[in-house]
C-alpha positions as CSV (number, residue, x, y, z in Angstrom):
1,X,-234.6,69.1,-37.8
2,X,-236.1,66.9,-34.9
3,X,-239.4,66.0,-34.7
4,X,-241.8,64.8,-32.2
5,X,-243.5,61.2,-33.1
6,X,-246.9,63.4,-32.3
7,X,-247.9,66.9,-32.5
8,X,-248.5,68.8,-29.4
9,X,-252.1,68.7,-27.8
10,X,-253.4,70.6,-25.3
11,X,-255.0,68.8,-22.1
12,X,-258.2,69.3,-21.1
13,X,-259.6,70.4,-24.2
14,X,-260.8,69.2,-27.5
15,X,-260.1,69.6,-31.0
16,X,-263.3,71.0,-33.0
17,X,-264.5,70.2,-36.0
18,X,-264.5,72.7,-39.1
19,X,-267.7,75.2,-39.7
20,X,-270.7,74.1,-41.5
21,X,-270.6,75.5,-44.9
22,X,-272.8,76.0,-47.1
23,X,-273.5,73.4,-50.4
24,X,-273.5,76.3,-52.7
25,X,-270.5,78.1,-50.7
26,X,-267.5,78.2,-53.0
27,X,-264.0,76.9,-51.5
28,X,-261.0,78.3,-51.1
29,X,-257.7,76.4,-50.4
30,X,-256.5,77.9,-47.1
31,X,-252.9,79.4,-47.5
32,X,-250.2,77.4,-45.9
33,X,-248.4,79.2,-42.9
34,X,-245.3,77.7,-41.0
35,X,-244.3,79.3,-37.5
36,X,-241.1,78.6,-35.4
37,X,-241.3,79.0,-32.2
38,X,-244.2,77.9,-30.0
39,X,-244.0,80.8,-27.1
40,X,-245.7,84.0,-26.8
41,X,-245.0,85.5,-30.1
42,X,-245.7,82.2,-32.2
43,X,-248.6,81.2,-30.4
44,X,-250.3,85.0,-31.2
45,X,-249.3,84.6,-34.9
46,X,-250.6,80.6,-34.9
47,X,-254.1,82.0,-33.8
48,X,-254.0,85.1,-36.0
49,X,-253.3,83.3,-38.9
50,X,-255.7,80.8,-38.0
51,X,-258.3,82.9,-37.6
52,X,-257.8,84.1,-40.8
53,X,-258.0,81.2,-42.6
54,X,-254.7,80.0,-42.9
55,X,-253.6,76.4,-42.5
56,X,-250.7,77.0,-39.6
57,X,-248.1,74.5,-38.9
58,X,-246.5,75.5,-35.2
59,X,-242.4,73.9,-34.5
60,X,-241.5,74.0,-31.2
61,X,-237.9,72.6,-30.4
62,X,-239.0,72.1,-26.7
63,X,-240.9,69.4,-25.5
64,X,-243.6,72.2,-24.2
65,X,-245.1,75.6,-25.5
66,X,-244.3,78.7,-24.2
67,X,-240.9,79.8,-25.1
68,X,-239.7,81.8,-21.9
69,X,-243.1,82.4,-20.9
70,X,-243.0,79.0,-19.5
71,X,-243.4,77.9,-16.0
72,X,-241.6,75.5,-13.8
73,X,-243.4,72.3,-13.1
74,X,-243.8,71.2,-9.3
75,X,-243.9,72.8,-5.8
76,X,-242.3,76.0,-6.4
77,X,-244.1,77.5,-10.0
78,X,-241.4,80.1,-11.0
79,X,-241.3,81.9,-14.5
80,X,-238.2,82.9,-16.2
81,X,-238.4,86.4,-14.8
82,X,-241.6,88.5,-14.0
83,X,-244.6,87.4,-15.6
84,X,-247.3,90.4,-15.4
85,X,-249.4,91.6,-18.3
86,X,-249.6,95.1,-18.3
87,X,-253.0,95.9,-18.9
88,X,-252.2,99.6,-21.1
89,X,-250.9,97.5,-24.2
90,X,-253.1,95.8,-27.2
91,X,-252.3,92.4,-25.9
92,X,-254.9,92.8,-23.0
93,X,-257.8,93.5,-25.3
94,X,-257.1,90.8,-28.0
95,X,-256.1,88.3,-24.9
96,X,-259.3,89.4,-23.1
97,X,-261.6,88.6,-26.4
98,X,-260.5,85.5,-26.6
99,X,-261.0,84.5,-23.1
100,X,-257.3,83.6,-23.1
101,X,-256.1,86.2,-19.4
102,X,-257.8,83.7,-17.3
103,X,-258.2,84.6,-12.9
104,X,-255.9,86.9,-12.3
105,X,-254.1,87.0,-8.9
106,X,-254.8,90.6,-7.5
107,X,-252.8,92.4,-5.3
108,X,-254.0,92.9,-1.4
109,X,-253.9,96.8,-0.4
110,X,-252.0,95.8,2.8
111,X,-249.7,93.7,0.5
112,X,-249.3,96.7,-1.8
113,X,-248.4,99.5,1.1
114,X,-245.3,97.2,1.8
115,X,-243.2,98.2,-1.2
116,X,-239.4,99.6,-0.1
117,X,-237.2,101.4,-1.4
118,X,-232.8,100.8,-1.4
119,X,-231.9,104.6,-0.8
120,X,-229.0,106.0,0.1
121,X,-227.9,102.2,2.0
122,X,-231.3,102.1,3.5
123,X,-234.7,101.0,3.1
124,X,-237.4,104.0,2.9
125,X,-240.9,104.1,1.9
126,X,-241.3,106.8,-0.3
127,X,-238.5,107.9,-3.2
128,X,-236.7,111.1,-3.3
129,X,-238.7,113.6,-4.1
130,X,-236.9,115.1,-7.2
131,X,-237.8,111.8,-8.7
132,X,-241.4,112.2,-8.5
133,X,-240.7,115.4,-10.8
134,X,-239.7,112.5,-13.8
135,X,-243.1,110.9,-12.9
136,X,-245.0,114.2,-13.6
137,X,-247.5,114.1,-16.9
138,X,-245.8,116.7,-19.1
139,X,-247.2,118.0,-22.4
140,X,-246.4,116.6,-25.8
141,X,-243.6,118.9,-26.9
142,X,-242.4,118.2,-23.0
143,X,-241.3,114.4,-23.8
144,X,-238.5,113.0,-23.1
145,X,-236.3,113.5,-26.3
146,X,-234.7,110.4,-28.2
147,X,-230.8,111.1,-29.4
148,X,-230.0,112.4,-25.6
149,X,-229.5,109.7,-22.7
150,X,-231.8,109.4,-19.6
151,X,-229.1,110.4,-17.5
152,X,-228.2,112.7,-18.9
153,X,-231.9,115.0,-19.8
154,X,-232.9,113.4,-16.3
155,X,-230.7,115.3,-14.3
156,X,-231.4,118.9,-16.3
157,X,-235.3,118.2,-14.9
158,X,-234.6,117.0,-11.3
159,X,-230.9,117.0,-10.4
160,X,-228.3,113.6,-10.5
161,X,-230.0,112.0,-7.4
162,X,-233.1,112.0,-8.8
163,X,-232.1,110.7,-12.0
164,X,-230.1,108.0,-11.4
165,X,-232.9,107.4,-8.9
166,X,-235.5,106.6,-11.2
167,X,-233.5,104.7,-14.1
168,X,-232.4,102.5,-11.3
169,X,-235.4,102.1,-10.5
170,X,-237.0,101.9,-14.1
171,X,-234.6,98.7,-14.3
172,X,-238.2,96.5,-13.5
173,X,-238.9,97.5,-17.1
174,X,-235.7,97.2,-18.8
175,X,-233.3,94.2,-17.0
176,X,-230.3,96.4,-18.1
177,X,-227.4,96.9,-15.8
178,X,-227.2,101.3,-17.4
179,X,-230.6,102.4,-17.9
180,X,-229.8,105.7,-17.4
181,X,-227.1,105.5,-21.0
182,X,-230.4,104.6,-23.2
183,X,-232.7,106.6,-24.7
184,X,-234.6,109.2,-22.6
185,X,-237.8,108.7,-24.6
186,X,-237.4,104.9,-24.4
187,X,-236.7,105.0,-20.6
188,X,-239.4,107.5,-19.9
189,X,-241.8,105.8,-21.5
190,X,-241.1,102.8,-19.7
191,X,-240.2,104.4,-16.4
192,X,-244.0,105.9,-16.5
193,X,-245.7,103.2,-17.5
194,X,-243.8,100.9,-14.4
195,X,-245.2,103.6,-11.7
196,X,-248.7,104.5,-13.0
197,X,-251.3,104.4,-10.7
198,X,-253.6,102.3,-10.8
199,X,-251.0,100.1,-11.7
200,X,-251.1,98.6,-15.1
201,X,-249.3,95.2,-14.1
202,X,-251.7,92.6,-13.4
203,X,-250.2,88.6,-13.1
204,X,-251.9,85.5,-14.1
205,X,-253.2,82.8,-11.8
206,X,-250.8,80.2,-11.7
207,X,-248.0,82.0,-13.8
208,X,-248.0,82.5,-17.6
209,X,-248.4,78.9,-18.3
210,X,-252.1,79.2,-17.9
211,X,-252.1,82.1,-20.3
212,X,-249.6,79.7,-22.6
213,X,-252.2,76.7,-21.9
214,X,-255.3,78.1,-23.1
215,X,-253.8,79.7,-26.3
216,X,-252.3,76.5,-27.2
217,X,-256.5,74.9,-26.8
218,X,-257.2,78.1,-28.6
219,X,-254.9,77.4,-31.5
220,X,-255.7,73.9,-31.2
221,X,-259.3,74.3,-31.7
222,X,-258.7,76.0,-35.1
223,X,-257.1,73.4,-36.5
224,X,-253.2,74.6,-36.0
225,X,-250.8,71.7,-36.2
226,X,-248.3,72.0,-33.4
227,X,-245.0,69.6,-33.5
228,X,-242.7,69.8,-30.2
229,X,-239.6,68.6,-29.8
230,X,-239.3,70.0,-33.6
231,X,-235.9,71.7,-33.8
232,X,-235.5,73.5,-37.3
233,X,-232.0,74.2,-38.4
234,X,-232.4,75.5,-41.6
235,X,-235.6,77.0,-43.4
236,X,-234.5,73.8,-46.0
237,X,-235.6,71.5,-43.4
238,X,-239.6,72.6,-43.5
239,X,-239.5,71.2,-47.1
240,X,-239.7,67.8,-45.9
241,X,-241.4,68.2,-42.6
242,X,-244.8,66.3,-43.9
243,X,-247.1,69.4,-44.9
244,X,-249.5,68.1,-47.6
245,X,-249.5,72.3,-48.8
246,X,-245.9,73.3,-48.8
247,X,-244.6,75.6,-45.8
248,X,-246.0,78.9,-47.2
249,X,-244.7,82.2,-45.7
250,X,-242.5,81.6,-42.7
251,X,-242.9,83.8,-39.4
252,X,-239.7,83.2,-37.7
253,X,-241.1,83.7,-33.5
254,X,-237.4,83.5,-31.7
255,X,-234.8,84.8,-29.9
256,X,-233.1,87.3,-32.2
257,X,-230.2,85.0,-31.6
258,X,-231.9,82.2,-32.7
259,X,-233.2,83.7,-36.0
260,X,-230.0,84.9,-36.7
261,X,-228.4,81.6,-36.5
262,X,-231.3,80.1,-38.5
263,X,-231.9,82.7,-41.3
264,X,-227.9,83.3,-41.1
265,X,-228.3,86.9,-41.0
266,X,-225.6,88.8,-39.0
267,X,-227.5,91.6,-39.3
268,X,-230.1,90.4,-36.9
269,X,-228.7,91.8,-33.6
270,X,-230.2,94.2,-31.7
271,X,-228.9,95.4,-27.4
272,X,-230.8,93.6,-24.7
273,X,-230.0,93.1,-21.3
274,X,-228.7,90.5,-19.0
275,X,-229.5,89.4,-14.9
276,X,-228.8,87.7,-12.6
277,X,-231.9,85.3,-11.5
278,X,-232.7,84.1,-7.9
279,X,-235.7,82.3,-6.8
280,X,-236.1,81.7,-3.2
281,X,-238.2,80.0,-1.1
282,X,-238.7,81.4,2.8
283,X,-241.0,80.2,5.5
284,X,-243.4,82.7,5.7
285,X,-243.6,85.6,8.1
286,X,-246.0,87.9,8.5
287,X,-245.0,91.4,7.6
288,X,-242.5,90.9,5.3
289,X,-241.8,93.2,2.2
290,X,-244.1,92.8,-0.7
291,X,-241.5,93.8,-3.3
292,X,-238.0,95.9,-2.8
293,X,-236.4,98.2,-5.7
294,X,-232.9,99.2,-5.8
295,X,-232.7,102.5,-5.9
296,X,-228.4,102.9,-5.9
297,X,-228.2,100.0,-8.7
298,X,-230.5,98.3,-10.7
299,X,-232.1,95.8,-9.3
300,X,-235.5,94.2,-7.5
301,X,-237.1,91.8,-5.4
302,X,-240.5,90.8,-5.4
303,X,-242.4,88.1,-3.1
304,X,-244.9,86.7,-5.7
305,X,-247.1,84.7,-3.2
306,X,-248.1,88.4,-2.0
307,X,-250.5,88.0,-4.8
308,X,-250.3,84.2,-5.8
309,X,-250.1,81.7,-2.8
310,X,-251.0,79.1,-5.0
311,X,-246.8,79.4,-6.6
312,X,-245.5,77.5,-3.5
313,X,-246.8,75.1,-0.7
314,X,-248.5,76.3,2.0
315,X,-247.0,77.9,5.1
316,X,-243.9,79.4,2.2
317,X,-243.2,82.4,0.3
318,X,-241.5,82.9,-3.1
319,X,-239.6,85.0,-4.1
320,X,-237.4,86.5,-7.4
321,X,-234.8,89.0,-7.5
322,X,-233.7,90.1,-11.0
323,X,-230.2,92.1,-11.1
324,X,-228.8,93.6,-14.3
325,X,-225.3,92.8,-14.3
326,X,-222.9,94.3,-17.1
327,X,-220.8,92.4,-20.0
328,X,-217.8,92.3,-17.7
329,X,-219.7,91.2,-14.3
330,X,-220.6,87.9,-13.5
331,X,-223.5,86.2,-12.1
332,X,-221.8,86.3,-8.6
333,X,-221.2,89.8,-8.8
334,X,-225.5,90.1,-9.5
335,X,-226.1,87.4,-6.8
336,X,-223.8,89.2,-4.6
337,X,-226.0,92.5,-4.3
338,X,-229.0,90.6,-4.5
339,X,-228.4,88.5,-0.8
340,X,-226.9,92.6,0.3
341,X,-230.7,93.8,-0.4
342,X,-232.4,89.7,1.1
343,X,-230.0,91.3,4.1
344,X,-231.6,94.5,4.4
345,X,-235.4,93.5,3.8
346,X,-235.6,89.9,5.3
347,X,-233.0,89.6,8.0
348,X,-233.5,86.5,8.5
349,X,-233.7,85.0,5.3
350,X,-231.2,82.2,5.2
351,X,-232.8,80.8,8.2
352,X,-235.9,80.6,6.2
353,X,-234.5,79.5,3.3
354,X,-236.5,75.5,2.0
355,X,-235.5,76.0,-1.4
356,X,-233.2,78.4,-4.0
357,X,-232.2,78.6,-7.6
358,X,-230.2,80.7,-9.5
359,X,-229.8,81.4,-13.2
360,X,-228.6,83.7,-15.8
361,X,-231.0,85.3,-18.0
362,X,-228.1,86.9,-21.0
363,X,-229.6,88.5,-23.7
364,X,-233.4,87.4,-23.3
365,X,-234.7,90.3,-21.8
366,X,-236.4,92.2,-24.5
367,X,-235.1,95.2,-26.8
368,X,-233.3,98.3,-25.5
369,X,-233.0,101.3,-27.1
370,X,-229.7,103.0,-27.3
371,X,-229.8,107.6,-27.8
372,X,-230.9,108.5,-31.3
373,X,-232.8,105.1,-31.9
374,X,-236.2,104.1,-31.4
375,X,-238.0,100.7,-32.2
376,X,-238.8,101.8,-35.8
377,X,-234.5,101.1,-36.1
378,X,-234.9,97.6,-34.9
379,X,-234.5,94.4,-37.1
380,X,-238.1,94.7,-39.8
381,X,-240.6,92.2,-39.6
382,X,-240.6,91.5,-43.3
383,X,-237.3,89.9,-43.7
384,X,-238.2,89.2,-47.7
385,X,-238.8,85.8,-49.7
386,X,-241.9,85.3,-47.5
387,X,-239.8,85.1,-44.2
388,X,-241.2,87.1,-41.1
389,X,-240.2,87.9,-37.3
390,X,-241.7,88.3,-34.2
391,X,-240.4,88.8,-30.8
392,X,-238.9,91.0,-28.2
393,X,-236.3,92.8,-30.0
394,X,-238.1,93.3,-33.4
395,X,-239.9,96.2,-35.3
396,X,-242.4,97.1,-32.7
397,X,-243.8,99.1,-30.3
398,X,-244.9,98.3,-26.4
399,X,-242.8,97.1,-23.2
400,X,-241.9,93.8,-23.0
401,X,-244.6,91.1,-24.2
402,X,-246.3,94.0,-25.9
403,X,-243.0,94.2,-28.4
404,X,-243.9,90.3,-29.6
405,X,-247.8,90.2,-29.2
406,X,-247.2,93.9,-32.1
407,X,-244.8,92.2,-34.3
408,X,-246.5,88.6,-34.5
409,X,-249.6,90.8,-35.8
410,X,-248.0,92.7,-37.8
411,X,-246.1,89.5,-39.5
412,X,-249.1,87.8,-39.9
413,X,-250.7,90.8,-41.6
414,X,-247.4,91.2,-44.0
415,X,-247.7,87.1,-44.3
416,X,-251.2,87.0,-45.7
417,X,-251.3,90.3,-47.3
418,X,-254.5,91.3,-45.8
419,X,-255.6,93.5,-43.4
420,X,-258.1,92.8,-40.6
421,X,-259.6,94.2,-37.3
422,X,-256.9,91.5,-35.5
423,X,-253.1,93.4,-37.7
424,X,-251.8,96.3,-36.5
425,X,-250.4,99.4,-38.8
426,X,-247.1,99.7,-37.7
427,X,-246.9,103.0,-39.8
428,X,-249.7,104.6,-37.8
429,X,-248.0,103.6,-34.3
């Protein structure tokens, strides 16, 4: 294990002292806690945990917080991937107590109107109609079922256009290159929740980091230890890190990939899907696309200065395209379809081009359920001898962030062995 010479503090913020107690007050030894992985997941257990008393110890094998909820440092502030809360899920409300959303960065109506559609080899405005038939509220015994594909009960409702219309297009919710060979509940779900009106996606100010920065003050200011660049190996290594109370329970926050390497579990695999990245930077121009969905393939673009100028310099737009690509397609092949839809929707993009990145996002893209499985069939929380995950692809419900912000609770309730208005029931979801 690797360890930082300090532990991590937030800028810009303090460190407060303990509450007053009272002389007559009995004390209780606060229970030791030990969390790997400083990003979204670990940082919502640290302050959980905290707030219930526990003395939490936070390793972080980066050299910042935030996992892949960070952002990149400098003119051009991209995330790895989207970075919108949707505001449907727990997270808002236990964020939004906290005073941990911060300004968000809304949307302009004009800026909204612009959203095309790839259809047919051509941009359109509206979707085929059939596939507005998918978007419908239905009744309860009316769902989506689980142990049938999307494809597959999509195309007895509206017909095959439609259908491979919307899990195309429900891709901005899933990153995977098939969505229509998952679960029809699971897509549905997801598919509904992507088009819902007023949308549900709202993006922080300045990317997630300033969601990550103020719950790293938050944990801070309750006394949780947090050690960067500390790379754990093996659970043996926490015996020596320097905790004056032993390690405690153990909440594993990682990649499943990591955890399985860590706990040595093969078990611990669960499918997830893979893109290809690009981040672009254009001169800007007025009038150009807000955000444009592949409707033949799965696949998007989205200009996140439309709601954010502050992620690039003045007079310059960014911009991310995510495209699914399959185990035996490359990042070429992804990048490939991604410049065929910059062709169709900005012309003149590689005139315009100042700056451009490109990456490959395998396996880090959140949970995906497969016909005749649901999240309840994912890897459990409670991995026994006081070891405990949280992240994308565990034991919980919600889309995307949702999935770690549930399971980080739920470990933290399993951890302590308590229940509180902050732990969510996994058996009632």
């Amino acid at each position: 294990m690797h360890r930082a010479p300090a532990t991590h503090r937030p800028s810009a913020r303090t460190r407060t002292g303990p509450r007053t107690r009272a002389a007559s007050a009995p004390t209780r030894t606060p229970v030791p806690l030990t969390v790997i992985g400083g990003g979204f997941a670990g940082l919502t257990a640290a302050i959980t945990a905290a707030e219930a008393g526990a003395k939490v110890t936070v390793h972080e094998a980066h050299h910042t917080l935030g996992g892949r909820a960070r952002t990149a440092e400098g003119p051009y502030r991209t995330n790895e991937g989207p970075h919108a809360l949707y505001n449907g899920g727990p997270h808002w409300t236990w964020l939004g107590q906290r005073d941990l959303i911060g300004p968000l960065a809304p949307l302009p109506p004009l800026e909204a109107a612009r959203l095309r559609l790839h259809h047919r080899g051509a941009l359109r405005r509206t979707p085929p109609f059939g596939m507005l038939k998918l978007l419908r509220p239905r009744r309860t015994s009316q769902q989506a079922p689980i142990d049938v594909d999307f494809l597959t009960w999509a195309t007895e409702q509206a017909g095959e256009e439609a259908a491979r219309a919307a899990a195309n297009y429900s891709a901005v919710a899933l990153f995977h290159h098939d969505p229509g060979s998952l679960s029809a509940a699971f897509v549905q779900e997801r598919l509904r929740r992507a088009t819902k009106l007023p949308p549900e996606a709202h993006y922080p100010r300045g990317g997630w980091a300033s969601v990550i920065d103020r719950m790293a003050a938050r944990a801070w200011n309750l006394g949780v230890r947090m050690e960067t660049l500390s790379r754990v190996d093996s659970l043996d290594d926490l015996h020596g890190s320097g905790s004056d109370s032993g390690m405690g329970p153990v909440i594993v926050a990682t990649s499943l990939d990591a955890a399985r390497r860590l706990l040595g579990d093969d078990s611990l695999t669960w499918p997830s899907g893979r893109t290809a990245l690009v981040d672009l930077a254009l001169r800007t121009r007025r009038g150009d696309a807000f955000a444009v969905s592949d409707l033949d393939a799965p696949g998007w673009i989205e200009r996140f200065t439309a709601q954010d100028r502050t992620l690039a310099p003045a007079g310059e737009q960014l911009l991310q395209g995510q495209f699914p690509i399959g185990p035996h397609e490359s990042r070429a092949d992804g990048v490939a379809r991604a410049e065929h839809l910059l062709d169709l929707a900005f012309p003149d993009w590689r005139d315009r081009t100042t700056w451009r990145r490109e990456a490959t996002a395998n396996g880090r893209t959140g949970a995906v359920d497969l016909p005749g499985t649901s999240w309840r069939d994912r890897p459990a929380v409670d991995r026994g001898d006081g070891v405990y995950l949280a992240g994308d692809q565990v034991a919980a419900p919600g889309v995307l962030s949702e999935v770690s912000f549930n399971s980080a609770l739920a470990a933290v309730s399993l951890a302590l062995g308590r229940r509180s208005k902050n732990t969510l029931d996994l058996k009632q979801a």
